[in-house]
C-alpha positions as CSV (number, residue, x, y, z in Angstrom):
1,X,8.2,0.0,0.4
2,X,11.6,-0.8,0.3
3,X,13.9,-1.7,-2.4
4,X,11.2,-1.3,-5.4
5,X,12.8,-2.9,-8.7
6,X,12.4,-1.0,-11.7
7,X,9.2,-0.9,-13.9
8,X,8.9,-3.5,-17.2
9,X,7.8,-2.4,-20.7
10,X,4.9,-0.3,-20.6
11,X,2.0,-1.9,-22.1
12,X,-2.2,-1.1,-21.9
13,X,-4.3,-4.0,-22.1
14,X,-8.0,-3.0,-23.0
15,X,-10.3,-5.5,-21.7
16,X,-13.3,-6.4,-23.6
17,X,-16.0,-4.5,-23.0
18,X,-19.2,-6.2,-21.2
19,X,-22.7,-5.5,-21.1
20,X,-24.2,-7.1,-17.9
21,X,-27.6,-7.5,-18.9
22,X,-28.4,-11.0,-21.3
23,X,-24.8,-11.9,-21.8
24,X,-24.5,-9.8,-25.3
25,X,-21.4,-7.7,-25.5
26,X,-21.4,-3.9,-25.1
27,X,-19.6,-1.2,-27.8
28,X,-17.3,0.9,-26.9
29,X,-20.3,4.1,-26.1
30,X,-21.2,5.7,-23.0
31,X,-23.9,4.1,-21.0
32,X,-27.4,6.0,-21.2
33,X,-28.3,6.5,-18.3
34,X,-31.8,9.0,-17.2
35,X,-31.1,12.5,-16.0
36,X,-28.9,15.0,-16.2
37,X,-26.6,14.5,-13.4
38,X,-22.8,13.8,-14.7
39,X,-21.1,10.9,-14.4
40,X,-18.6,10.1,-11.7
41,X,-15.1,11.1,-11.8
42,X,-12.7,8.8,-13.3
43,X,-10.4,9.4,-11.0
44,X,-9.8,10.9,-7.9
45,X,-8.1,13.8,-8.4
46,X,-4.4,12.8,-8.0
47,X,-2.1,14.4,-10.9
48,X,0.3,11.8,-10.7
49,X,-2.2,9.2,-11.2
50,X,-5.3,10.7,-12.9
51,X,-7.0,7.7,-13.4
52,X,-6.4,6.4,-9.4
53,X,-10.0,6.5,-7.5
54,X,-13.3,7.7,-8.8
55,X,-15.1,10.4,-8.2
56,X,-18.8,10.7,-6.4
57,X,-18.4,7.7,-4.1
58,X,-16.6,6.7,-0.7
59,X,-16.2,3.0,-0.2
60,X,-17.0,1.6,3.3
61,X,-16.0,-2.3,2.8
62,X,-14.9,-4.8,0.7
63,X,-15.6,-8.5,0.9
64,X,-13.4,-10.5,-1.7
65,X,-14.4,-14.3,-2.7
66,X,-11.2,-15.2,-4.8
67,X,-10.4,-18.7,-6.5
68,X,-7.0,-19.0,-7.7
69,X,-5.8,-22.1,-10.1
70,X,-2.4,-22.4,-9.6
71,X,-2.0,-24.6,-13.2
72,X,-4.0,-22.3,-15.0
73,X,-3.0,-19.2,-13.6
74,X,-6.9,-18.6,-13.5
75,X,-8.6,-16.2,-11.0
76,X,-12.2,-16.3,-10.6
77,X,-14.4,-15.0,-8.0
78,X,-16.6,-12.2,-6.7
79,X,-16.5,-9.1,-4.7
80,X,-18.9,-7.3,-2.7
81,X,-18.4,-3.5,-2.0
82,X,-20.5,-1.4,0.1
83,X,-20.2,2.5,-1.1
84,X,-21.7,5.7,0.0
85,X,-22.5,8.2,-2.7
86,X,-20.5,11.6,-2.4
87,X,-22.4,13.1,-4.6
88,X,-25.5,13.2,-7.2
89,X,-24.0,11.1,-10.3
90,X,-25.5,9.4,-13.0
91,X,-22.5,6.2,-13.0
92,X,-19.9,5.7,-11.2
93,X,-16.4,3.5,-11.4
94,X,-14.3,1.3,-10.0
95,X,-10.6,0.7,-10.7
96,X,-10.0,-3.3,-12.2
97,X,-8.9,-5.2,-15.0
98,X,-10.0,-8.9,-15.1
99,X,-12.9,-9.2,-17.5
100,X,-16.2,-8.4,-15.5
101,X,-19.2,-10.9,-16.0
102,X,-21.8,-9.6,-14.3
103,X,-22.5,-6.6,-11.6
104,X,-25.6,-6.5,-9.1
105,X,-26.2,-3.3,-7.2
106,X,-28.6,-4.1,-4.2
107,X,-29.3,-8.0,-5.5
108,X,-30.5,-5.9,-9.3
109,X,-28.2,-6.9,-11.8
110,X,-27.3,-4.0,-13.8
111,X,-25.9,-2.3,-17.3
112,X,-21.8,-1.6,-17.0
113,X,-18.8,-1.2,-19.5
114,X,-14.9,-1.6,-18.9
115,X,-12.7,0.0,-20.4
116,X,-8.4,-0.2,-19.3
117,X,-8.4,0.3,-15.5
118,X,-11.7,1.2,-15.2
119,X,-15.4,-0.5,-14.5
120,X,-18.2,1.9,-15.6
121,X,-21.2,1.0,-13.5
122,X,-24.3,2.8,-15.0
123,X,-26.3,3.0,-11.6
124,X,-27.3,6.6,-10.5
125,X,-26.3,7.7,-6.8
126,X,-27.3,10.3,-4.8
127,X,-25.4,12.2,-2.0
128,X,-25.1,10.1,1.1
129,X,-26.9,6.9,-0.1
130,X,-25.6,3.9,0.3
131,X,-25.2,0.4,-1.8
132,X,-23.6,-2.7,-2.0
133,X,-22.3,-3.6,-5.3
134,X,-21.4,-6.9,-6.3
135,X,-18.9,-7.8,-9.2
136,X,-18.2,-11.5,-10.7
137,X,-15.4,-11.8,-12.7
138,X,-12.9,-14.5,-13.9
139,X,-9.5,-14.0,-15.7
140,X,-5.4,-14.6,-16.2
141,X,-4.1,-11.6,-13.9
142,X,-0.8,-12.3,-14.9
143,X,-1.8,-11.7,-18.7
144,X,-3.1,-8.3,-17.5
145,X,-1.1,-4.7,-17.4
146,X,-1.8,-1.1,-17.3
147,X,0.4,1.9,-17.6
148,X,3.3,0.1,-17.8
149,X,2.8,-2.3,-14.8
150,X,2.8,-5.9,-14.5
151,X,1.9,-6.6,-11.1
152,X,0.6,-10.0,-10.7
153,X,3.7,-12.1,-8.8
154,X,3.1,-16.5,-9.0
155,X,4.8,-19.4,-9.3
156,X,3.9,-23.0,-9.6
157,X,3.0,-23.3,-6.1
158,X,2.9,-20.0,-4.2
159,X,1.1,-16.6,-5.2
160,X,1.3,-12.9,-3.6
161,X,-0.6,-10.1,-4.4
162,X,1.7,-7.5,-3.4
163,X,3.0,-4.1,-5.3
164,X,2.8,-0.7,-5.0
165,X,1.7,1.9,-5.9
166,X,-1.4,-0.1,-7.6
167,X,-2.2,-3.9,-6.7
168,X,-6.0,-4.5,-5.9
169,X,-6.8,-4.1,-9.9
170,X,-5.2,-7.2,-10.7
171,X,-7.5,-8.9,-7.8
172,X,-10.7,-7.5,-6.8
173,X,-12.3,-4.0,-7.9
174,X,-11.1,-0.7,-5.4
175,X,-11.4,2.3,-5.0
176,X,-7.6,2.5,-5.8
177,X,-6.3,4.9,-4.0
178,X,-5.4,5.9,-0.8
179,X,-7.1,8.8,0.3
180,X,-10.5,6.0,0.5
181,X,-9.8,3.7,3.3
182,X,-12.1,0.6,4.1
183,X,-12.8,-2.2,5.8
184,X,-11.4,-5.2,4.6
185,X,-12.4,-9.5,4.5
186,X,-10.7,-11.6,2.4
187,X,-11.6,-15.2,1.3
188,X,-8.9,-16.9,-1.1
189,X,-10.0,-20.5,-2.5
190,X,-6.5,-22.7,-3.2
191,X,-6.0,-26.5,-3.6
192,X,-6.3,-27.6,0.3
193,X,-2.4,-28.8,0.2
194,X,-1.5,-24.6,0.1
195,X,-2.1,-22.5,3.2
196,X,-3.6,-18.5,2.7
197,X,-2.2,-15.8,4.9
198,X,-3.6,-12.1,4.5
199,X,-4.2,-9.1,6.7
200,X,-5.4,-8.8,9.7
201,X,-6.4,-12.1,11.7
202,X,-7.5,-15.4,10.4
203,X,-11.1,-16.1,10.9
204,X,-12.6,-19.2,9.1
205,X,-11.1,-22.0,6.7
206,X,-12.8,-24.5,5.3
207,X,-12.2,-27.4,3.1
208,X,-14.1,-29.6,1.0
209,X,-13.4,-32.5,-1.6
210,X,-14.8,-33.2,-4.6
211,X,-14.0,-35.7,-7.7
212,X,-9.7,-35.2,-7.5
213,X,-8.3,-33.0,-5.1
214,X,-9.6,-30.9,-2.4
215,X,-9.8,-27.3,-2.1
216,X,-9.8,-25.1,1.0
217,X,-11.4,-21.5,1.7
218,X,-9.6,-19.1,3.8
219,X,-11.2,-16.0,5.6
220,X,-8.9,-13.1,6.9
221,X,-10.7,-10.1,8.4
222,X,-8.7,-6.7,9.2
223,X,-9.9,-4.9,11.7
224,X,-9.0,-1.4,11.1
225,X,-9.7,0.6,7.6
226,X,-7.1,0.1,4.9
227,X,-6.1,1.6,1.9
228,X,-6.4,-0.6,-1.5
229,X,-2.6,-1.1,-2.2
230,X,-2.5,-2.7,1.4
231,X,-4.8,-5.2,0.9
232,X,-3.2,-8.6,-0.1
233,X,-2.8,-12.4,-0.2
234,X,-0.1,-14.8,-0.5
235,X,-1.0,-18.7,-1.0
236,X,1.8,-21.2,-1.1
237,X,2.9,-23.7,1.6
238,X,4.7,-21.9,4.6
239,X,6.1,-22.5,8.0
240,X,4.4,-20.6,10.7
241,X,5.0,-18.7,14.2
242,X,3.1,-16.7,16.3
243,X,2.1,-15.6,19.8
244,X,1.1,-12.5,21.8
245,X,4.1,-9.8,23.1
246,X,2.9,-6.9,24.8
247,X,-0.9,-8.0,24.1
248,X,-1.2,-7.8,20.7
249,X,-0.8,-10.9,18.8
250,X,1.6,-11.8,15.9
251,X,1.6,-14.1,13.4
252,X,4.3,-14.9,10.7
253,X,5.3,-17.1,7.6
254,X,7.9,-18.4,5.7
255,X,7.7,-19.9,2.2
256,X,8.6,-23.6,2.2
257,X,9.5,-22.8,-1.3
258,X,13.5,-21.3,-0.1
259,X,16.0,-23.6,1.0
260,X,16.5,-25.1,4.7
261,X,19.3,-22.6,5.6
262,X,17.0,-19.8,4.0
263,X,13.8,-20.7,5.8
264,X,15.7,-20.6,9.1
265,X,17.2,-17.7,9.2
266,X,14.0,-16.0,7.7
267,X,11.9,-17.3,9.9
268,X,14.6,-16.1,13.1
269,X,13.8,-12.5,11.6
270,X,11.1,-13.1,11.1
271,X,10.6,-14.0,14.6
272,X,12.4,-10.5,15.7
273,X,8.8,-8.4,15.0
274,X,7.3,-8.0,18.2
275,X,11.0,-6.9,19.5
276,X,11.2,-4.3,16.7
277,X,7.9,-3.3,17.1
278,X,8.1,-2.7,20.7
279,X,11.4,-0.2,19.9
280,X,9.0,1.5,17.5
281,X,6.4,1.9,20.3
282,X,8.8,3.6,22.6
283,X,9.3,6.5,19.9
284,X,5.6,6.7,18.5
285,X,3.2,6.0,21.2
286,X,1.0,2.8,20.8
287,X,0.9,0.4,18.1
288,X,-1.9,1.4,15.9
289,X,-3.5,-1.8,14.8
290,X,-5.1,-5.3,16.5
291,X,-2.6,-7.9,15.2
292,X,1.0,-7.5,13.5
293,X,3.5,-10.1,11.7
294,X,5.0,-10.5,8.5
295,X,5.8,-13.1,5.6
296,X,8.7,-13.9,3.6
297,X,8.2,-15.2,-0.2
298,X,9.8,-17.7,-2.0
299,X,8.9,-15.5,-5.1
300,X,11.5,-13.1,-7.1
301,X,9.6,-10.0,-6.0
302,X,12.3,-7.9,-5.5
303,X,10.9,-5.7,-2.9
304,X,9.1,-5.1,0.7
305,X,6.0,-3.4,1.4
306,X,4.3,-3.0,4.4
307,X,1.1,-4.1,3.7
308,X,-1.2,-3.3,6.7
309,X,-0.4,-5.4,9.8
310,X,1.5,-8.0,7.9
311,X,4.6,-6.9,5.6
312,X,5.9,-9.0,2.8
313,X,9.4,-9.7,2.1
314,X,11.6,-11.2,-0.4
315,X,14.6,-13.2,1.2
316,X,16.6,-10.3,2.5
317,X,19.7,-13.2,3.8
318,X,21.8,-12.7,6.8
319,X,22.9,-9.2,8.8
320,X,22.3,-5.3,9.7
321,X,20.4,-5.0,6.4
322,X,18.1,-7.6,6.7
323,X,17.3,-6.2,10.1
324,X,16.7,-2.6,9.0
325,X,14.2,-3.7,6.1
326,X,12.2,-5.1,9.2
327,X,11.7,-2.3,10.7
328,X,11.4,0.0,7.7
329,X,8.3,-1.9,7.0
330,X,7.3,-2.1,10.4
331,X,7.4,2.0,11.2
332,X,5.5,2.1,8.2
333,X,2.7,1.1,9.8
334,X,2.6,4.2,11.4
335,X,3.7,6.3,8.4
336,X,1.9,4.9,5.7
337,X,-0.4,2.9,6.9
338,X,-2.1,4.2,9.7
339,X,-1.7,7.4,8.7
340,X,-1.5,7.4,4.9
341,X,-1.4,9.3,1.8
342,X,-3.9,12.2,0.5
343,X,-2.1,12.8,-2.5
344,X,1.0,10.2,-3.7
345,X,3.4,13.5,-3.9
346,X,3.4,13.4,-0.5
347,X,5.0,10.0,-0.4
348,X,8.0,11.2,1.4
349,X,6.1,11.9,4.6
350,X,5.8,7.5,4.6
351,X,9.4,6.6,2.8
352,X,11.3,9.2,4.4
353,X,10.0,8.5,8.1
354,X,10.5,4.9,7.7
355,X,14.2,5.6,6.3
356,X,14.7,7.9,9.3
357,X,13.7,5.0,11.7
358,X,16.3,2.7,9.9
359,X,19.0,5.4,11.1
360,X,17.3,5.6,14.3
361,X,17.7,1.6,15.0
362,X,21.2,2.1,13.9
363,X,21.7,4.5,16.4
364,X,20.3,2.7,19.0
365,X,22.4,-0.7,18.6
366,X,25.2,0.0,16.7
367,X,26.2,3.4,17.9
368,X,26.4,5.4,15.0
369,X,24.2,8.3,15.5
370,X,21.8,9.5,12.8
371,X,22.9,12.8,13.0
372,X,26.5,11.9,12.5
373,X,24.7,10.1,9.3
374,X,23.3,13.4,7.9
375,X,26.7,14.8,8.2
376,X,27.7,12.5,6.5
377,X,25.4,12.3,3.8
378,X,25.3,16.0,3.2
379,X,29.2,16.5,3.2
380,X,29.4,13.4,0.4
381,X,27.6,15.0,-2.2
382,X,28.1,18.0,-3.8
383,X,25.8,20.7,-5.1
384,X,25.7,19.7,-8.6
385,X,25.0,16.1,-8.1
386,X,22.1,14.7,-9.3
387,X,21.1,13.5,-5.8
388,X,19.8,17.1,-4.8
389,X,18.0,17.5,-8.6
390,X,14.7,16.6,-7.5
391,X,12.1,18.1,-4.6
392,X,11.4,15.8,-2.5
393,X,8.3,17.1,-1.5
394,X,7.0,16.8,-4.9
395,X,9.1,14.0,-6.5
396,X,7.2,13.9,-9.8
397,X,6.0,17.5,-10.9
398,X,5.1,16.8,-14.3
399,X,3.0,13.8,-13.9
400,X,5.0,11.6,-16.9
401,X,7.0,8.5,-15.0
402,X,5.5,8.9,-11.4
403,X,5.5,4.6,-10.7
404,X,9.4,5.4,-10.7
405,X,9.6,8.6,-9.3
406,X,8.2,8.6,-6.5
407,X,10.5,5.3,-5.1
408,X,13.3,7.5,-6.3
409,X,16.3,7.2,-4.1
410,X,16.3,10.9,-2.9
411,X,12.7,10.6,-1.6
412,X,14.0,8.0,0.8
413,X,17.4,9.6,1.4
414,X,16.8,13.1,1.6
415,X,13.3,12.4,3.2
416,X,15.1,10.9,6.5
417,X,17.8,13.6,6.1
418,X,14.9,15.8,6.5
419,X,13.5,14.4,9.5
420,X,17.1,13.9,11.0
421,X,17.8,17.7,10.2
422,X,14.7,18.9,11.8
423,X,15.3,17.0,14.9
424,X,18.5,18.5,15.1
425,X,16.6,21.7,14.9
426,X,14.2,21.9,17.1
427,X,15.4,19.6,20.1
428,X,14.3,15.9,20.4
429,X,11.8,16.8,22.8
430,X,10.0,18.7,20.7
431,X,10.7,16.3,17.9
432,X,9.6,13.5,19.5
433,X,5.9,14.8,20.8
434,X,5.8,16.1,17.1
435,X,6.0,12.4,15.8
436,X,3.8,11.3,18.8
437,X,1.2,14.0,18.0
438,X,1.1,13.3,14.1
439,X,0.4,9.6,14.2
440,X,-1.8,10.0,17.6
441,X,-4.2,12.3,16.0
442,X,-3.7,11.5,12.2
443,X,-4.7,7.6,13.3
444,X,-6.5,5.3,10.7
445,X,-6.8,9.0,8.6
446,X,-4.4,10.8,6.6
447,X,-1.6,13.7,6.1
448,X,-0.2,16.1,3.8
449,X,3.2,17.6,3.9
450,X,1.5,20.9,4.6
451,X,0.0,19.6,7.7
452,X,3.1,17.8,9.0
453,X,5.0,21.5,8.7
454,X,1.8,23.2,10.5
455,X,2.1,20.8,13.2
456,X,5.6,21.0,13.5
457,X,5.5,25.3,13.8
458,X,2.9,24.6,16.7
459,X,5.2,22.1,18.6
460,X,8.1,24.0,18.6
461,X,7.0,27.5,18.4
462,X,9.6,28.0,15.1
463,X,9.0,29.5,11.9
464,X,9.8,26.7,9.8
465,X,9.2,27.8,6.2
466,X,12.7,28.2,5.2
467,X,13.6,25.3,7.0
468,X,11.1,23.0,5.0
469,X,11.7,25.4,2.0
470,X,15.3,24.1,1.6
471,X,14.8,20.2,2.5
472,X,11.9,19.1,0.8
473,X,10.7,21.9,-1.8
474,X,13.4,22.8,-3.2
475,X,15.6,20.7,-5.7
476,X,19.2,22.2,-4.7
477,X,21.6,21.4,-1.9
478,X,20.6,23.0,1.7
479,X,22.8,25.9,2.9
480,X,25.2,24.3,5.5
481,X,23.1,27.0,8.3
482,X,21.6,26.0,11.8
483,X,18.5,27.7,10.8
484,X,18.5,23.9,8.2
485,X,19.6,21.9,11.0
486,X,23.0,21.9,10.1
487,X,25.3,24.1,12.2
């Protein structure tokens, strides 16, 4: 992500709780359920976001079967996901907050509560097996917050589901977080006049007409395992370009919804992926996914994220900083996407790589070397300035604030400082097999800062503890030393 804006007023909407069974309303106590076994986590186990993921299940897919009135605001739909137990519970949840109406575990409709961010499902699993649960639903996401997010982005006539840290609540029910990847199809139904782009490639569309107008379904299918916040859809009418470079094909759109002089000169960037993406595979090795492209919103989001295979974009204008945001998002696809996140304090291993590739394009067109960068960077801020006052490493230690913290300039900053210093270091040979080798053998999985450092000692035969000590654990100024990268 790149440019996040800052968060709105907190507020926690508590959706009504539902009892699936006869259409009568549930209270607010546990579901009874036989056995002793305990329920399912709430969460995963992420202290910045204790409530992100469940416990005692592993998703394997997710088919979503959205409707989206653009008038009313109104989403509707269903969503089939297909889970494997982890462990022996006697319920288990998934992370959403449009009212449920109904839940079916293997075609058997069956007892659940919600409660904010969380669907209760009160169906036993054991270790290993294997379900497919389906969830009907129909609400006003844009009425809907939690934790002090409001994520749901529409106007009259266009609609993106894009945010992070946390999006897929708002549209289908996840696993939300991403240390449980899955397969992903998408099916989005919009008046026929809009057009639906998503991840991955483009399979199916359909329209049919009824009394007034027509509406059209459209089916995207991603190839390749994604995390939750990745997942998205943007509906609206858009310009379109696309075409194969290198063998893997591209696709990308522009919202109809900016002016002339707007749309053409997002769509010429736009046009500029496969080139950027082709730089990016001369430093990292192959490109990890099947398809690639982007789209640019009309929409006052404020941000870009990479969203897996097809990043989204506000209108970034004219110039070098347009440009870099491209291929921000774009080397996130490595770091981020292909290789994501165990735990969100490790962010910096995604925002400070992609940072660090921003420099790296510099380097390579404009002349201004990265390392000449770091100098520069470390010589303009002192040691008592608040830019060295947090660890990067660990952005948000005491779990209060995280949605902020972890976009916190210093992540980004001092994160591609980091990876600049420790090129400088160890040599860029060694540097560059150690990015090779941790998106090579970290591909479609995931990473931890304590891995990234292990590999690095084994590339470059160093002891790097001080080295990583004073650059990402540590919230205080390097020492100006070789041994940091520095002399």
């Amino acid at each position: 992500m790149l440019a996040r804006p800052r968060s709105v007023v907190a507020l926690l909407i508590a959706l009504t709780l539902a009892l699936g069974v006869g259409g009568t309303t549930a209270t607010a106590a546990p579901v009874a359920v036989p056995g002793d076994r305990p329920p399912g986590a709430p969460g995963i186990g992420d202290p910045y976001f204790p409530l992100d993921g469940n416990g005692g299940i592993d998703v394997v897919s997710y088919d979503v079967h959205d409707r989206y009135a653009f008038r009313t605001g109104r989403l509707s739909g269903w969503t089939q996901v297909r889970l494997r137990g982890t462990a022996p519970v006697s319920s288990f949840s998934l992370d959403f907050l449009l009212p449920v109406q109904r839940v079916e575990v293997d075609g058997r409709r069956v007892r659940f509560r919600q409660r904010p961010h969380e669907l209760v499902v009160a169906r036993p699993l054991t270790t290993g097996e294997t379900v497919d649960v389906r969830v009907r639903y129909a609400g006003r996401p844009a009425a809907l917050g939690y934790d002090g997010e409001r994520n749901w982005l529409a106007g009259p006539s266009e609609v993106v589901a894009m945010n992070q840290p946390h999006m897929a609540p708002w549209w289908f029910p996840a696993n939300d977080h991403p240390a449980d990847k899955a397969s992903m199809r998408v099916s989005i139904t919009v008046p026929s006049e809009y057009a639906v782009v998503a991840n991955g490639r483009q399979v199916r569309r359909v329209e049919r007409r009824g009394r007034g107008r027509g509406w059209a379904t459209t089916t995207w299918r991603a190839d390749e395992p994604m995390a939750p916040y990745l997942a998205f859809f943007a509906a609206g009418r858009f310009r379109f370009a696309s075409g194969t470079s290198d063998g893997t094909p591209w696709l990308v759109a522009v919202s109809r919804g900016l002016g002339p002089s707007e749309q053409r000169g997002s769509m010429s960037l736009m046009r500029r992926t496969p080139e950027i993406l082709s730089w990016l595979e001369g430093a990292l090795g192959d490109y990890p996914f099947s398809t690639v492209g982007g789209l640019v919103t009309s929409l006052p989001v404020g941000f870009a994220l990479e969203n897996q295979t097809r990043p989204t974009y506000p209108y970034l204008g004219q110039g070098a900083g347009a440009e870099l945001t491209v291929v921000h998002e774009l080397a996130h696809q490595w770091f981020g996407d292909s290789v994501a996140l165990r735990r969100w304090s490790d962010i910096w291993l995604n925002e400070g790589a992609a940072t660090y590739f921003e420099w790296r394009w510099s380097e390579a067109t404009a002349g201004a070397s990265a390392a000449t960068r770091l100098r520069s960077m470390y010589d303009a801020f002192g040691p008592g300035d608040p830019f060295w006052s947090g660890t990067v490493a660990d952005p948000c230690p005491r779990g209060v604030g995280c949605v902020d913290r972890i976009f916190a300039s210093f992540v980004y900053q001092r994160g591609a400082m980091a990876f600049q210093a420790l090129r400088n270091r160890i040599g860029d040979d060694a540097f560059g097999t150690l990015l090779r080798r941790w998106v090579a053998e970290r591909a479609g999985g995931h990473g931890t800062t304590a891995e990234f450092e292990a590999l690095a000692e084994e590339v470059s035969g160093a002891d790097l503890d001080g080295f990583f000590g004073a650059w990402v654990h540590t919230g205080r100024k390097p020492a100006d030393t070789v041994a940091n990268g520095l002399g």
